[in-house]
C-alpha positions as CSV (number, residue, x, y, z in Angstrom):
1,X,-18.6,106.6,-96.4
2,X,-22.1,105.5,-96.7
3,X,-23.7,102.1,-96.1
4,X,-25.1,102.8,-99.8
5,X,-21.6,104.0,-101.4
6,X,-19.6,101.6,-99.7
7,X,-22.1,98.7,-101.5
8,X,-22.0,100.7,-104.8
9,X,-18.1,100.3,-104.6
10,X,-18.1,96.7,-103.5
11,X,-20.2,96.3,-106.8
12,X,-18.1,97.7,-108.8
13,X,-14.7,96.4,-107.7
14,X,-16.9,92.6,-108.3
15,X,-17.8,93.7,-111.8
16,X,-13.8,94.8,-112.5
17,X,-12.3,91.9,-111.1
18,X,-14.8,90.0,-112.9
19,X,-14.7,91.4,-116.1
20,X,-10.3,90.9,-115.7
21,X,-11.0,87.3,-114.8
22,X,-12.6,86.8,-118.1
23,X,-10.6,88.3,-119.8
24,X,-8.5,86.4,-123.1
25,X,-4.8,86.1,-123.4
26,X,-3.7,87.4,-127.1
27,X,-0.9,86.8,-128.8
28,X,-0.3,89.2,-131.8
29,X,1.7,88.6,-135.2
30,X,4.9,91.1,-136.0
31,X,4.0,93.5,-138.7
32,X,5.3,96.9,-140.3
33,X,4.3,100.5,-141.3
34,X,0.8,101.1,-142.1
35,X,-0.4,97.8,-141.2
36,X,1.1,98.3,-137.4
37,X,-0.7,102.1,-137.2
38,X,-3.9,99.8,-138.0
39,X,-2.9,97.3,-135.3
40,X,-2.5,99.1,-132.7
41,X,-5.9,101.3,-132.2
42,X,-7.3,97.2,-131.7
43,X,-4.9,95.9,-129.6
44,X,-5.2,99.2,-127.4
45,X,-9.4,98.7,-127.3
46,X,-8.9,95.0,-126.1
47,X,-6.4,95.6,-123.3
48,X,-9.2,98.2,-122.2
49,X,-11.8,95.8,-122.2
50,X,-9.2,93.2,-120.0
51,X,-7.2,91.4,-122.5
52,X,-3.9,90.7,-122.0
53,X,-2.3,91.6,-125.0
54,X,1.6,90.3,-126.1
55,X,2.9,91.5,-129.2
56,X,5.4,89.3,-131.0
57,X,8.6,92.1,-131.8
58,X,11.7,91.4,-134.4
59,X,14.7,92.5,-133.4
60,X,15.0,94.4,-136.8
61,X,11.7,96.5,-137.6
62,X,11.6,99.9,-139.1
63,X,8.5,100.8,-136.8
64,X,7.8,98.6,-133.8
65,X,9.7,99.7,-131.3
66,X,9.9,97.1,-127.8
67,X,10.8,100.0,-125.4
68,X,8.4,102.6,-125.7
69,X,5.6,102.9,-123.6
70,X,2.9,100.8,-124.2
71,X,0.1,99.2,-122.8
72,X,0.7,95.5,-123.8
73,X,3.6,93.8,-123.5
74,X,6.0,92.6,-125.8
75,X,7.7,88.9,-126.9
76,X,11.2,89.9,-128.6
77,X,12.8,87.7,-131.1
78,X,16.2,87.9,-133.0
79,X,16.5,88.1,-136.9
80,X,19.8,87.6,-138.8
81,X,19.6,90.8,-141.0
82,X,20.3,94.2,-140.1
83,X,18.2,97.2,-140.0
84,X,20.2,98.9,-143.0
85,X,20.0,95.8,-145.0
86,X,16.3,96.3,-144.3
87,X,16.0,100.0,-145.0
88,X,18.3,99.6,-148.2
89,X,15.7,96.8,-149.9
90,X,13.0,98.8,-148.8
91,X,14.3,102.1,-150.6
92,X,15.6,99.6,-153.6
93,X,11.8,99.3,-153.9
94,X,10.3,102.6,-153.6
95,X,12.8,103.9,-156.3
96,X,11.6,101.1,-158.6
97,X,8.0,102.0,-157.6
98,X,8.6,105.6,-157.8
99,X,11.0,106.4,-160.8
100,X,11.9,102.9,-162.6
101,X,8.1,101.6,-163.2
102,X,6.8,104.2,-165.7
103,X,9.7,103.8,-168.0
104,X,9.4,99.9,-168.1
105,X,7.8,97.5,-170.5
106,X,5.1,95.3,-168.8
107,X,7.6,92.2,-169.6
108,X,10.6,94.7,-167.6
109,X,8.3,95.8,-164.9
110,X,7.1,92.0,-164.0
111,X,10.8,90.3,-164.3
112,X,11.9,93.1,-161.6
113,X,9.0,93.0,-159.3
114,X,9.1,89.0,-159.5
115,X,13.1,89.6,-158.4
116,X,11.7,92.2,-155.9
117,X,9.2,89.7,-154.6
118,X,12.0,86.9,-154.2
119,X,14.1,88.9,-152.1
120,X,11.0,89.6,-149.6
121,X,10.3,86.5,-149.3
122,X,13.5,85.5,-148.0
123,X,13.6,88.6,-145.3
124,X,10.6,87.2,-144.4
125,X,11.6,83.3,-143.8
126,X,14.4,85.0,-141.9
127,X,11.7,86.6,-139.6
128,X,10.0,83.2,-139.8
129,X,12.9,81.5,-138.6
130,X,13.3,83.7,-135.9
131,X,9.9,82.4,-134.1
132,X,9.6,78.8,-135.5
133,X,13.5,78.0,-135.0
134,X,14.0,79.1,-131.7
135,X,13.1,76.8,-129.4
136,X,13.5,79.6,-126.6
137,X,11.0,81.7,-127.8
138,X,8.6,78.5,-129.1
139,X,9.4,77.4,-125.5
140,X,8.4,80.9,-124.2
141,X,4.6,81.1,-126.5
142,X,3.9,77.7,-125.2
143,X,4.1,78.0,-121.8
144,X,2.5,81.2,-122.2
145,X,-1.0,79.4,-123.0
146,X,-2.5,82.1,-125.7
147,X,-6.1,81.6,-126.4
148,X,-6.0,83.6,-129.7
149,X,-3.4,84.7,-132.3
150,X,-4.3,87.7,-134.4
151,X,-2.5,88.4,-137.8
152,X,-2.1,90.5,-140.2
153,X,-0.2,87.6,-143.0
154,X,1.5,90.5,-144.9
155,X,4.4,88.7,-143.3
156,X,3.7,84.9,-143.7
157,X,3.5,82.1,-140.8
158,X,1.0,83.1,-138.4
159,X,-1.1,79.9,-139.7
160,X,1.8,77.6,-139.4
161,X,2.1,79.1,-135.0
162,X,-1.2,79.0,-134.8
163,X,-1.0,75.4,-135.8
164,X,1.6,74.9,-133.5
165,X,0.5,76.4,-130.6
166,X,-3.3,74.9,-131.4
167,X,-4.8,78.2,-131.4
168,X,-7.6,80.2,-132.8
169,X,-6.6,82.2,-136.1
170,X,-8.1,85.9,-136.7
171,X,-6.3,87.8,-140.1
172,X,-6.5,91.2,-140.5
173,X,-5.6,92.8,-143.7
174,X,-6.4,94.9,-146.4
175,X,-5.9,92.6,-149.3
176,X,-3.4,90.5,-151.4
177,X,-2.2,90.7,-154.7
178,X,-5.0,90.1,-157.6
179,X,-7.0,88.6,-154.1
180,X,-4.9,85.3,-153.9
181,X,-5.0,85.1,-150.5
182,X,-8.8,85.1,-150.1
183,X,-9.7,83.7,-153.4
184,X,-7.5,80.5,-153.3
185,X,-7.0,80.5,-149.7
186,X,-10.0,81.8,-148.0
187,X,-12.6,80.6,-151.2
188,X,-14.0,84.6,-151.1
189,X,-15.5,84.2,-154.6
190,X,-14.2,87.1,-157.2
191,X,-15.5,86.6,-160.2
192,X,-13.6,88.8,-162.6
193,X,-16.5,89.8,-164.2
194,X,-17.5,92.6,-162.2
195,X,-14.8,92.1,-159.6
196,X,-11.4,94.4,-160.4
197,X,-8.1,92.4,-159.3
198,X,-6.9,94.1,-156.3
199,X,-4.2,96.4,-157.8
200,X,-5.4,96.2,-161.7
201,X,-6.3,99.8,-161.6
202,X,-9.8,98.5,-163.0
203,X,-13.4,99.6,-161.6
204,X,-16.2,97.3,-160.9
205,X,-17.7,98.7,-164.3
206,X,-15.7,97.0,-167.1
207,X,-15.9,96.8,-171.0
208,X,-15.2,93.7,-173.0
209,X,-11.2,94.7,-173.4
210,X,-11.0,95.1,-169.5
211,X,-12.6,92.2,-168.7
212,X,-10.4,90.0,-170.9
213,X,-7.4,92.4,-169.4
214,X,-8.9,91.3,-165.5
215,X,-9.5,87.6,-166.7
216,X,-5.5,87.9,-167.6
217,X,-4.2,89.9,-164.6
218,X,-5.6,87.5,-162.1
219,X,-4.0,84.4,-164.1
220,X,-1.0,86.0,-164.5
221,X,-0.8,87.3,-160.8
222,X,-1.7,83.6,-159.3
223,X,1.2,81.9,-161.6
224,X,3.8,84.7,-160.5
225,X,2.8,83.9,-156.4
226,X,2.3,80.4,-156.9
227,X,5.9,80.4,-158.8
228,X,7.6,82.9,-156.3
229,X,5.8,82.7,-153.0
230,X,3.7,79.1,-152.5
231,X,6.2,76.9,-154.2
232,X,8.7,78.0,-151.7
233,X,6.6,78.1,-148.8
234,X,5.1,75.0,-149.1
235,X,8.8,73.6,-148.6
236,X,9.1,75.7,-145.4
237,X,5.7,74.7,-143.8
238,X,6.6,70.7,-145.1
239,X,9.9,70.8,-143.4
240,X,8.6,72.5,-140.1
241,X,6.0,70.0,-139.9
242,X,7.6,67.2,-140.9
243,X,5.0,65.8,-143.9
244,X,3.7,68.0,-146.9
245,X,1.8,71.1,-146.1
246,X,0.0,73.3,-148.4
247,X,0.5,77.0,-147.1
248,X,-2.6,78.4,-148.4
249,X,-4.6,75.5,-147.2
250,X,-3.1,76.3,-143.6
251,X,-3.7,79.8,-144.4
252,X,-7.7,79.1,-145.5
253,X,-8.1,78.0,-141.9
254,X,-8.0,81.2,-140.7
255,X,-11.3,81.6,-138.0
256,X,-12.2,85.1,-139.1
257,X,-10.8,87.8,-142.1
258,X,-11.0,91.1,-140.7
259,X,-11.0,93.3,-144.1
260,X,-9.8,97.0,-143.5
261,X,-12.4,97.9,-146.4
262,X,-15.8,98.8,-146.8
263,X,-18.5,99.8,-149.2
264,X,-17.1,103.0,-148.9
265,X,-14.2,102.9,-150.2
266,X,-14.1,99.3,-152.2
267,X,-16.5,98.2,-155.1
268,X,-19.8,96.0,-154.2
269,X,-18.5,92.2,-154.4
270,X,-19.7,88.3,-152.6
271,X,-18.3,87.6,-149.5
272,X,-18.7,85.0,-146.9
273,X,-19.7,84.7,-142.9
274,X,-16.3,84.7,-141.6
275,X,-15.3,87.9,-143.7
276,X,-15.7,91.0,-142.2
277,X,-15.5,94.7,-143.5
278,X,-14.0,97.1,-140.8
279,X,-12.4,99.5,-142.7
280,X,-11.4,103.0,-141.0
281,X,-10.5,101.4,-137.7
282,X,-8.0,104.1,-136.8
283,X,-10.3,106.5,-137.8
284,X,-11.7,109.0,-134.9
285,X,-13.4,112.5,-134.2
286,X,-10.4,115.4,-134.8
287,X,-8.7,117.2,-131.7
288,X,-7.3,120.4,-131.3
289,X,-4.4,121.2,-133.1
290,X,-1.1,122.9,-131.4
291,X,-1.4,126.1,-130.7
292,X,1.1,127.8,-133.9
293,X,-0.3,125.0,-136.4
294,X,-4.2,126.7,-135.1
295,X,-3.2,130.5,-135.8
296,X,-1.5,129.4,-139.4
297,X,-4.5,127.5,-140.3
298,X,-6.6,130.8,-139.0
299,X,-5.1,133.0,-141.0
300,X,-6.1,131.1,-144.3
301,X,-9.0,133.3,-144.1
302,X,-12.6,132.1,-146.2
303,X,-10.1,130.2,-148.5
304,X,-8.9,127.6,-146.1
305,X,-5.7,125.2,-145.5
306,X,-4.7,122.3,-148.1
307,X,-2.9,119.3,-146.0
308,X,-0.6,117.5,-148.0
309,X,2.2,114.3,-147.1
310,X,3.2,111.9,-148.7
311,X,3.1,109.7,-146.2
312,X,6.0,108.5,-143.8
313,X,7.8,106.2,-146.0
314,X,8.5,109.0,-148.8
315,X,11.0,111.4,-146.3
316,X,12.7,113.0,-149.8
317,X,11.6,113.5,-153.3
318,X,14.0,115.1,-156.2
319,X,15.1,118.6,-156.3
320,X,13.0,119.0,-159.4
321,X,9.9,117.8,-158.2
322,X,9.8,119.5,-154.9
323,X,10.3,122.8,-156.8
324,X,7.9,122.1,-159.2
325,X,5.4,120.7,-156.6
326,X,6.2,124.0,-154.4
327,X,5.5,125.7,-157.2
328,X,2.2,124.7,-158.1
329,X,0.9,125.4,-154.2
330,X,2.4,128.5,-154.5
331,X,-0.3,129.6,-157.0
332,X,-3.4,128.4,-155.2
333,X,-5.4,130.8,-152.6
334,X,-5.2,128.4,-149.7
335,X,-2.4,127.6,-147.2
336,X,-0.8,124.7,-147.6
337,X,0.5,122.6,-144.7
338,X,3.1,120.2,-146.4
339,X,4.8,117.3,-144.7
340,X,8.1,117.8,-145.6
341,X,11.8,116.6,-144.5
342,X,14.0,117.6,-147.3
343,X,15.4,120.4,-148.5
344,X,13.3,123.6,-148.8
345,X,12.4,123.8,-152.7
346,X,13.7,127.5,-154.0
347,X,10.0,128.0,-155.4
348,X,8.1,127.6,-152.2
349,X,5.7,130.1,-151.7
350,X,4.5,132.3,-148.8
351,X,1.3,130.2,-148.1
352,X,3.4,127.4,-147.5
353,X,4.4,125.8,-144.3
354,X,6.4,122.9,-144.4
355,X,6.7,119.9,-141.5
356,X,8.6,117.0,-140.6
357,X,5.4,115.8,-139.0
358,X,1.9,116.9,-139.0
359,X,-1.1,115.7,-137.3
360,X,-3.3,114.5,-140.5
361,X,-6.4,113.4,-138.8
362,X,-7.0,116.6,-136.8
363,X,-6.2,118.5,-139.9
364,X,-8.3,117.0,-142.0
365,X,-11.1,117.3,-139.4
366,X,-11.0,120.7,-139.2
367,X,-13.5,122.7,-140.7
368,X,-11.0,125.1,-142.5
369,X,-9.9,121.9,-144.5
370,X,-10.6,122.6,-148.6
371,X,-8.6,119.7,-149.8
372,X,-6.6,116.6,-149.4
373,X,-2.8,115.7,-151.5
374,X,-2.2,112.2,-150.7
375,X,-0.2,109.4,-151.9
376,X,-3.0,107.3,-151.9
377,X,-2.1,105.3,-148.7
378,X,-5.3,103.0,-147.6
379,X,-5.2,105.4,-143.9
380,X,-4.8,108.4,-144.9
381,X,-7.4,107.5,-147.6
382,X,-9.7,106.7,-144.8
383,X,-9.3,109.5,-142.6
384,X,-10.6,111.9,-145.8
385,X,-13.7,109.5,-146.0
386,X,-14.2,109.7,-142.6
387,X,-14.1,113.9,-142.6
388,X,-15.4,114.1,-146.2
389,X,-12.6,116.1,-147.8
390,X,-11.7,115.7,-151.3
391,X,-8.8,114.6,-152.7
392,X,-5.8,115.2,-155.4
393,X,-3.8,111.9,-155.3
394,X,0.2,111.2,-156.1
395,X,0.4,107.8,-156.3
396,X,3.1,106.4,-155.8
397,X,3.7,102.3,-155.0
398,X,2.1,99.2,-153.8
399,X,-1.8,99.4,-153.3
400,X,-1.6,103.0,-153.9
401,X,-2.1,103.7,-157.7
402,X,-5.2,101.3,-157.0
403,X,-6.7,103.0,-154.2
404,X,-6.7,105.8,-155.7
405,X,-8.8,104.8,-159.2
406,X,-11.3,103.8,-156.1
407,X,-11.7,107.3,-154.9
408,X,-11.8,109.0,-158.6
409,X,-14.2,106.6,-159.5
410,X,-16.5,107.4,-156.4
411,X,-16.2,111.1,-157.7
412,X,-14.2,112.7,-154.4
413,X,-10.3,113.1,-156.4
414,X,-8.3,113.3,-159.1
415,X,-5.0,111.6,-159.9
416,X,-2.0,112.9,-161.2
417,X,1.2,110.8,-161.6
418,X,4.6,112.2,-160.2
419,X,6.8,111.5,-162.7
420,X,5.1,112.9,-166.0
421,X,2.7,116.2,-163.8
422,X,3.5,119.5,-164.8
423,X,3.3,123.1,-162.1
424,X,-0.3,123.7,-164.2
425,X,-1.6,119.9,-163.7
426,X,-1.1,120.2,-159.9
427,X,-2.3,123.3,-159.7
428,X,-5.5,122.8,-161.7
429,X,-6.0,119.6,-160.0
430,X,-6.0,121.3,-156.4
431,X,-8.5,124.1,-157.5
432,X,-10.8,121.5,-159.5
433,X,-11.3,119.3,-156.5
434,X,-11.9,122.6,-154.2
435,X,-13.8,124.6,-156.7
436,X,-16.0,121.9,-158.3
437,X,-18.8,121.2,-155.7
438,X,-19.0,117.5,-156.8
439,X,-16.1,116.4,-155.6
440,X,-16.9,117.6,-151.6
441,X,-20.7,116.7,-152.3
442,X,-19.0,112.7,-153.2
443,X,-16.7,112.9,-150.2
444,X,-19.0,113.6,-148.0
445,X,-21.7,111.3,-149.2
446,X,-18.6,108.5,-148.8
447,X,-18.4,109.8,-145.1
448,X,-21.9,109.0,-144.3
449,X,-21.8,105.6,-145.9
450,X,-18.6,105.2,-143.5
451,X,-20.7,106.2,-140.6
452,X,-24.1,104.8,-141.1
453,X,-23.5,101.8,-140.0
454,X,-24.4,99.8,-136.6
455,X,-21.4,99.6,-134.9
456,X,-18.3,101.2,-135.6
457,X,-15.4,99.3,-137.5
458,X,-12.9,99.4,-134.4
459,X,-15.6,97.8,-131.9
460,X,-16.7,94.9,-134.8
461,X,-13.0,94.4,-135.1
462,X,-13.1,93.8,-131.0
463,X,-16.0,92.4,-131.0
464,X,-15.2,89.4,-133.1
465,X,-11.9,88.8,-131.8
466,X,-13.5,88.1,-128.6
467,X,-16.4,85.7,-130.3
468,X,-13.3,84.0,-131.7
469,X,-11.8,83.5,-128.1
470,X,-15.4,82.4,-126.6
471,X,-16.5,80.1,-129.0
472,X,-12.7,78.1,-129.3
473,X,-12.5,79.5,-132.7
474,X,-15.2,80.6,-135.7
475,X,-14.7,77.2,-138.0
476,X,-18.6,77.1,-138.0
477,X,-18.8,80.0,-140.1
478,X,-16.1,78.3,-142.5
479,X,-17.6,77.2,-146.0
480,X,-17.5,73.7,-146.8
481,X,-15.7,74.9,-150.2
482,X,-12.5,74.5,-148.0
483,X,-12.8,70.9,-148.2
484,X,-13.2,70.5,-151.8
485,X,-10.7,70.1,-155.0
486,X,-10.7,72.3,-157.7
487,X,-12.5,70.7,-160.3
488,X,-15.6,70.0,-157.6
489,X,-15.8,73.6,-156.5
490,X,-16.1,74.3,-160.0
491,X,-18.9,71.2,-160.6
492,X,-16.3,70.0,-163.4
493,X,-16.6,66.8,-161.8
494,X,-20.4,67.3,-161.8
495,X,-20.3,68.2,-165.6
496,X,-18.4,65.8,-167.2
497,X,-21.2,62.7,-165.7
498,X,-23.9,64.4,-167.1
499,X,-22.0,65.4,-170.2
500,X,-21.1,61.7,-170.1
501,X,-24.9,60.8,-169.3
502,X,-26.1,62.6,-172.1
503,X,-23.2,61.1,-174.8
504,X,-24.4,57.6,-173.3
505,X,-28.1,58.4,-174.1
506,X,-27.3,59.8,-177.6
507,X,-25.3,56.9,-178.3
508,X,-28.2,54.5,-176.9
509,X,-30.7,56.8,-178.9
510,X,-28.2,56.3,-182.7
511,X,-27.6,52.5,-181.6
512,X,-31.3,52.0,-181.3
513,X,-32.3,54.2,-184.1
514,X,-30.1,52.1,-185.6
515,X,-31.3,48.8,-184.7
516,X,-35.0,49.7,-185.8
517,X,-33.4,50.9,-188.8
518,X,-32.2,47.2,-189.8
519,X,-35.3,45.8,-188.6
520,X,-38.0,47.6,-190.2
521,X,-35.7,47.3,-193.7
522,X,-35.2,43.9,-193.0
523,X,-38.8,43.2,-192.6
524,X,-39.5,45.2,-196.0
525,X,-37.1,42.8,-197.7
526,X,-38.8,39.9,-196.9
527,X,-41.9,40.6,-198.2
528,X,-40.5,41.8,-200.7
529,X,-39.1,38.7,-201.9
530,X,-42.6,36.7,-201.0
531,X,-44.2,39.1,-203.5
532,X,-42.3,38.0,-205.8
């Protein structure tokens, strides 16, 4: 070897071991579903970049898995619940979301979410108690000496470590109900004005009746988690740390919110320094697909392929539906890739294929893509922004009915509601959004928003992680709102002294209107009585 390479290599192996040496040590919060797919894409990029990366695992979890292969390692814990008592609550749930909920009054629907909420909660003190209550695995993060914990709260006590452990705080998220997290917790202001409730099913542009409706739903929403969910974790965090804690003030002290949204796909609203939009972060340039799924989709011919799932919760949908649903594709020019794992519907037709598993992002990135069926699920949402297809959407729990108005009210979908959609109203719906120009002309305007931007959602995710790790935390981007009561954020402190200034000047102003009053009249008497 060279005198020149040999140098060039020295170089290099400097710069590597360098770039190890500095290098953070992250621990990362247990999470579930969706919100893990999201994780994972960041933890992945900061192990590349030197970061050692430990991911805190329950020993019950429907999708984190400690033994497959990774590239970061993983801190196991132990949970007194089993996995079927899991998967049971969870598909207690979904049939409420999915069947129950459109035959309920508003008074049924919120007396069995509240009871669905409750029981939540408790799985998830049970997961709590799993981390904070063992004193091998406290023992274990300690000695460990993190210099970052990142978060998604949709399971609750990441603060309360952090605190513990005296380490930075980054969230991730998408949102929280009616935005209680980051209004009360984080002081994001929302006014419900021109700001929808997250999960209202309202746009940014509202009429007088909606307004009052989102003045109402984000009252209602904060009394039904303040009743449910603070109450009862305000006794947890107390008792762990031994004098009374407020969980959302522990919560507000989060460093940075990472917000899996953006202008894109959410509705023009304030936000603050320590908020950022990174929405899309799984989101990435389609590969090839296999080899059979690639002659199928070439055989659609000029018409082109419609990729439809439900997502990987829903594994089974009713007889009925599935027929009726098969039906509807069976009448439309394009094939249809379905993910599917039940059993085949009697009416499907020849242009459909159905799948246990599909690969949606390189489907939906390839050019012979017409349309999108979705649930309405915040990823695969994303990955139709990010290729501009349009979509039909089957909502059908959680932030999905929501995400949804978003998209039909930027133009690129239409909604259509499982439980009450006919053969015809699929079917129309699938040939409107492919036939009607607007709808890919929206989409793909919402794809250039997502890409015009200066760097792209993963690396800004990345990017302030590590600013969090450098600077010892972010609290310098924190408002001072955090430090204020109520009635001070809201000047009511400020309003009553000078609506008590200006009563105390009006009452001066009377009394000494008054006082002249009695003088000048007295004065008239008097000469009144020397003239006579």
């Amino acid at each position: 070897m060279k005198l020149g390479e040999r140098f060039s290599v020295c170089i290099l192996l400097v710069l590597c071991v360098t770039w190890s040496a500095d290098g953070g040590n992250i621990l990362v919060w247990y999470t579930e579903g969706s919100h893990w797919i999201n994780m994972k894409p960041v933890l992945e990029t900061l192990v590349d970049r030197g970061h050692q990366v430990t991911v805190l695992v329950p020993s019950t979890s429907m999708f984190m898995n400690k033994s497959e292969s990774s590239r970061f390692s993983y801190e196991p814990f132990n949970v007194s619940f089993s996995l079927e008592e899991m998967v049971d609550f969870f598909n207690e749930y979904l049939y409420f979301s999915m069947y129950e909920i459109d035959h309920m009054s508003y008074f049924q629907i919120y007396m069995r979410y509240m009871e669905l909420m409750t029981t939540d909660l408790q799985y998830s003190l049970k997961y709590l108690d799993g981390v904070l209550k063992s004193e091998t695995t406290m023992k274990r993060l300690k000695e460990r000496k993190y210099d970052l914990l990142l978060a998604d709260p949709i399971y609750p006590g990441s603060d309360l470590t952090a605190d513990i452990l005296g380490l930075p705080l980054v969230f991730s998220l998408r949102f929280s109900m009616a935005h209680n997290w980051e209004r009360l917790c984080g002081q994001l202001p929302a006014p419900p004005s021109f700001v929808p409730g997250a999960m209202s099913k309202l746009t940014d542009k509202m009429d007088f009746m909606e307004r009052v409706w989102n003045f109402l739903f984000y009252a209602l929403q904060d009394a039904v988690i303040d009743y449910i969910s603070w109450n009862e974790l305000d006794k947890y965090y107390s008792e762990v740390k031994g004098k009374p804690t407020s969980a959302c003030e522990m919560m507000g002290r989060a460093d940075i919110w990472l917000m899996r949204t953006y202008w894109d796909f959410d509705f023009p609203h304030p936000f603050l320094p320590n908020f950022k939009f990174v929405g899309g972060i799984h989101c990435r340039p389609a590969k090839p697909l296999p080899k059979d799924m690639e002659e199928f989709v070439q055989s659609s011919g000029d018409a082109g392929i419609v990729v439809f799932t439900l997502g990987s919760f829903i594994t089974n949908i009713t007889m009925e539906k599935a027929n009726m649903i098969a039906s509807a594709l069976a009448q439309i020019p394009q094939k249809v890739l379905w993910r599917y794992s039940g059993e085949k519907p009697e009416t499907l037709g020849a242009n459909t294929r159905l799948y246990n598993w599909i690969p949606q992002n390189d489907l939906l990135g390839h050019p012979k893509t017409r349309a999108f069926i979705t649930h309405g699920g915040t990823n695969g949402i994303y990955e139709a922004i990010y290729h501009g297809v349009p979509m039909v959407g089957i909502p059908m729990f959680a932030d999905q009915p929501d995400n949804m108005v978003h998209m039909k009210a930027k133009g690129a979908a239409i909604i259509t509601d499982l439980n009450f959609m006919t053969t015809e109203d699929l079917r129309d719906a699938i040939n409107t959004v492919i036939n009607d120009k607007s709808y890919k002309e929206n989409a793909m305007r919402l794809s250039s928003i997502h890409h015009d931007r200066p760097v792209s959602p993963l690396d800004e995710s990345v990017f302030w992680i590590e600013f969090t790790m450098r600077n010892k935390g972010a609290q310098h981007l924190r408002v001072q709102a955090h430090e204020l009561t109520w009635y001070q954020y809201h000047s009511l402190d400020v309003l009553v002294f000078l609506l008590t200034m200006v009563l105390l000047l009006i009452i001066i102003f009377i009394k000494t209107c008054r006082f002249c009053l009695r003088v000048c009249c007295g004065r008239r008497r008097k000469t009144k009585r020397k003239a006579e």
